[in-house]
C-alpha positions, -999 to 999 in steps of 0.1 A, spaced: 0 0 0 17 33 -9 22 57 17 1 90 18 15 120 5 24 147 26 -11 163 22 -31 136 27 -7 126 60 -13 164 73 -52 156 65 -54 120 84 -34 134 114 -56 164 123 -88 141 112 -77 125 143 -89 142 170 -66 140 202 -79 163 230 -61 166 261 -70 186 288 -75 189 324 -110 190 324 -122 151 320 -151 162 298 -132 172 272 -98 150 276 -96 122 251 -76 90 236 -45 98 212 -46 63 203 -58 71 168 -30 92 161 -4 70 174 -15 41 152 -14 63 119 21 70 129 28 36 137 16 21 101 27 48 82 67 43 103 61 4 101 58 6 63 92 27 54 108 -3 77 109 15 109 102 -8 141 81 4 160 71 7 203 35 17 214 40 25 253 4 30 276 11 56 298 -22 57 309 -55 43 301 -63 56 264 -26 75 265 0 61 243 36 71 237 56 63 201 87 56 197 101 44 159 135 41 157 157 29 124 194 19 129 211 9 163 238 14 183 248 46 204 244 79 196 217 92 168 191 119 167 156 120 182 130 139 159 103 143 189 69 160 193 34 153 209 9 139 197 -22 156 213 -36 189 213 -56 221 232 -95 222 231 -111 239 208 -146 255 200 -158 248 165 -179 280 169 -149 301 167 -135 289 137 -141 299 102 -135 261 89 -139 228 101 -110 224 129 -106 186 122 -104 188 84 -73 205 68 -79 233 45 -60 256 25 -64 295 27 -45 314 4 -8 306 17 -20 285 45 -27 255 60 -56 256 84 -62 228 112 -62 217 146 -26 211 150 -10 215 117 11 240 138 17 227 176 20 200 167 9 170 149 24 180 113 58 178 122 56 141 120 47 140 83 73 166 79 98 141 95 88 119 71 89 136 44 122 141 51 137 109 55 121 93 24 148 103 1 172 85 28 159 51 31 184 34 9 211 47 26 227 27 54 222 47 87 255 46 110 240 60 141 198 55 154 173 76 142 145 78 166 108 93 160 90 101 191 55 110 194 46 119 235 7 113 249 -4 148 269 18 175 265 -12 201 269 -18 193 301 3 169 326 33 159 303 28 125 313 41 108 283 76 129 288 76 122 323 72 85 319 103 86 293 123 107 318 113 84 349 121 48 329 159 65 323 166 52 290 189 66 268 173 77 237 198 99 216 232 119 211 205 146 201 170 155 205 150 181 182 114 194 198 96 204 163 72 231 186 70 262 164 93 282 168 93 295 131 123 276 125 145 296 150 167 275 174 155 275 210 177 269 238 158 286 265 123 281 278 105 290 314 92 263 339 53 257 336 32 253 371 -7 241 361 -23 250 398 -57 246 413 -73 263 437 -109 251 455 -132 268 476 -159 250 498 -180 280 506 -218 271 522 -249 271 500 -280 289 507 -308 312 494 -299 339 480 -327 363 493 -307 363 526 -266 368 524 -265 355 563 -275 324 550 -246 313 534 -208 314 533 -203 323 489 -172 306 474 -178 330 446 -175 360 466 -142 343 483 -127 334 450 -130 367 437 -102 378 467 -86 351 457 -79 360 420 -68 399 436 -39 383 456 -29 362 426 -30 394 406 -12 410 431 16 387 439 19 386 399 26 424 397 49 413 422 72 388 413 70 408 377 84 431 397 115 415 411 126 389 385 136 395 350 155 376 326 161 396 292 167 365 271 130 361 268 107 380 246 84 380 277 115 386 302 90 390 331 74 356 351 35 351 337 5 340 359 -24 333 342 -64 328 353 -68 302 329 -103 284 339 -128 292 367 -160 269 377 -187 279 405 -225 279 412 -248 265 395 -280 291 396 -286 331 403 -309 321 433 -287 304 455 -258 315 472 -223 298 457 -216 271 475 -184 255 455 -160 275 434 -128 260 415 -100 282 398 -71 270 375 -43 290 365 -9 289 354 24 305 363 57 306 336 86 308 364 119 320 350 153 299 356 162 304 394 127 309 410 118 281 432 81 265 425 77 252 465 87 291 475 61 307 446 37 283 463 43 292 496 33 327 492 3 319 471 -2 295 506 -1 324 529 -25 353 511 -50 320 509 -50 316 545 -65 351 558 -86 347 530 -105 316 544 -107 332 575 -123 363 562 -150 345 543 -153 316 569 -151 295 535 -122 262 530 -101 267 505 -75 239 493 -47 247 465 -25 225 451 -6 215 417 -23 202 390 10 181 379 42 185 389 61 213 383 81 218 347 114 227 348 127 253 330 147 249 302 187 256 289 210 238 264 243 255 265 251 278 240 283 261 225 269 224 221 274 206 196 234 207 186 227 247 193 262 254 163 248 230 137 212 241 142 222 280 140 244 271 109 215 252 86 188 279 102 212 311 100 195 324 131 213 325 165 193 305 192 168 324 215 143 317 238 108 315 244 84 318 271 65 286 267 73 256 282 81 220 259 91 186 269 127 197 264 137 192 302 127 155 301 146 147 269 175 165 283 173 144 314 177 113 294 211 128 285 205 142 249 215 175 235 180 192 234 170 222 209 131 231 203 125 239 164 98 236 142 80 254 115 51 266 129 43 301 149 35 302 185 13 333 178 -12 313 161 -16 281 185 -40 276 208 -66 296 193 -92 293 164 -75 295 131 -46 274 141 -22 277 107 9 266 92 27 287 62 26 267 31 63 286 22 76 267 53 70 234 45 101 232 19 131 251 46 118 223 76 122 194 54 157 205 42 166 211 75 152 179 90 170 161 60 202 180 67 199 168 108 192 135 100 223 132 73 242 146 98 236 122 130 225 88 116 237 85 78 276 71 75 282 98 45 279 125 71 315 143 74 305 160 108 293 126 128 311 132 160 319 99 176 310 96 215 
């Protein structure tokens, strides 16, 4: 059976849908995607390991050629929510709009693997000295699991890992820490004719939000880092959940948010003082009020400037490596002892939101530079191939 063309590979991936998020309701399997990977690897002679992280969450990971050493090509395989509403086309059905690809991850990040693909086609005849390794990762959006699991097992994977996040093909070598935190309030129902009836979460968790905001304007205040784009630490109100109708006092209110810390802040300590404004708070509204993680902290992010990895990925991109404010799977990979760069194709601008787009006129530049990676770690024609 011939394998799909690059199109109709972009098509069948974001036909898959592959939802996760923290919100049950809305979290799904990535098991579809993972399979299409798996047959479309399995057919260009790549063998082929489906890991269960989790029940209906599968990790990928292809690899062709042994031994020591080689490149990882790794992305995730899920994506954000979405609200059809808000988009001008289908979400799961990959149109094209002027210069433009259009889809539910055709930017962050499900294309990448067909452009992977795409790219090593032309090198399948070739013998390949050192591994090449494809790795698609279950829940990135939300708890990282799939990375975690990797990171936790400890086996080597690579000399060298490339994240294909969008980045607009620049390098990254830099990326804040990612904290997804929750925050609950048990308030006491009643009618709402009668305030003294009642104890409302709603009313408590609007306090709440003003200490977040204000321990934001803080610690935006005292930390700065000018390597980043966005050089101050972010807190975002991402989600909030409470009541249930106008007549009756709040009774139950839920809030998750997220905070971007820059290298050198301490998770426990931000958590701590989010811990002590919550306290008088409780007090004041005679409410409960639990807070905790959502998943364990990210680590921030930083490949030194003069590896190996950041020099050949600044020399094929001709653009010096930066960093971003988002957080990838980069840490984990890293841990495994790989070389770790984040680069892809797509924009960061444009993810997350309705209208999620790849630029047709970067489709071309990623392959070549994918080819070029690959050449240069796996294939035994490759001049550079540094041995361990």
């Amino acid at each position: 059976m011939p394998l799909p063309s690059l199109r109709e590979q972009f098509s069948a991936l974001i036909a898959a849908p592959s939802v996760s998020c923290t919100q049950p309701s809305l979290d799904m399997s990535n098991r579809a995607v993972i399979d299409l990977l798996a047959t479309w690897l399995g057919e260009l002679g790549f063998t082929c390991e489906i890991q269960q992280i989790s029940p209906g969450k599968f990790n990928l990971l292809a690899s062709r050629g042994t031994g020591p050493g080689g490149l990882v090509l790794a992305g995730h395989s899920d994506t954000v929510p979405y609200d059809e509403s808000l988009w001008r086309s289908d979400p799961l059905c990959l149109s094209e709009q002027g210069d433009r690809w259009v889809g539910l991850g055709v930017c962050d990040m499900k294309g990448f693997f067909a452009l992977v693909i795409e790219a090593v086609l032309p090198l399948l005849d070739q013998p390949f000295q050192q591994p090449l390794l494809i790795l698609a990762t279950c829940d990135e959006e939300s708890s990282m699991a799939g990375a975690r699991a990797l990171a936790d097992a400890g086996r080597p994977l690579g000399r060298a890992a490339v994240i294909g996040e969008p980045t607009g093909l620049k390098p990254i070598r830099l990326h804040k820490g990612v904290m997804m935190e929750r925050i609950d309030i048990l308030g006491q129902s009643g009618h709402s004719s009668d305030p003294a009836l009642g104890h409302s979460a709603l009313e408590a968790m609007q306090d709440v939000m003003g200490e977040l905001r204000g321990l934001r304007a803080q610690w935006q205040r005292e930390f700065n880092n000018p390597q980043f784009s966005v050089p101050q630490p972010t807190l975002n109100l991402g989600c909030i959940h409470g009541g249930d109708n106008p007549n009756r006092i709040c009774g139950q209110c839920a809030l998750e948010f997220d905070l971007r810390p820059l290298p050198g802040m301490d998770p426990e300590l931000l958590r701590e003082a989010i811990r002590g404004k919550l306290q008088p708070l409780a007090l004041k509204h005679q409410v409960r009020i639990d807070y905790g993680p959502l998943f364990p902290a990210v680590p921030p992010f930083e490949q030194k400037a003069d590896a190996e990895l950041v020099r050949l990925a600044e020399r094929l991109t001709g653009h010096t490596a930066q960093a971003v404010a988002f957080g990838t799977e980069a840490p984990y990979l890293q841990q495994l002892g790989c070389e770790t760069l984040v680069l892809g194709p797509g924009d960061i601008d444009c993810a997350h939101q309705p209208g999620e787009y790849l630029e047709l006129a970067r489709i071309e530049p990623t392959v070549v530079i994918l080819r070029q990676l690959i050449q240069h770690y796996c294939l035994t024609r490759s001049e550079d191939v540094q041995r361990r």
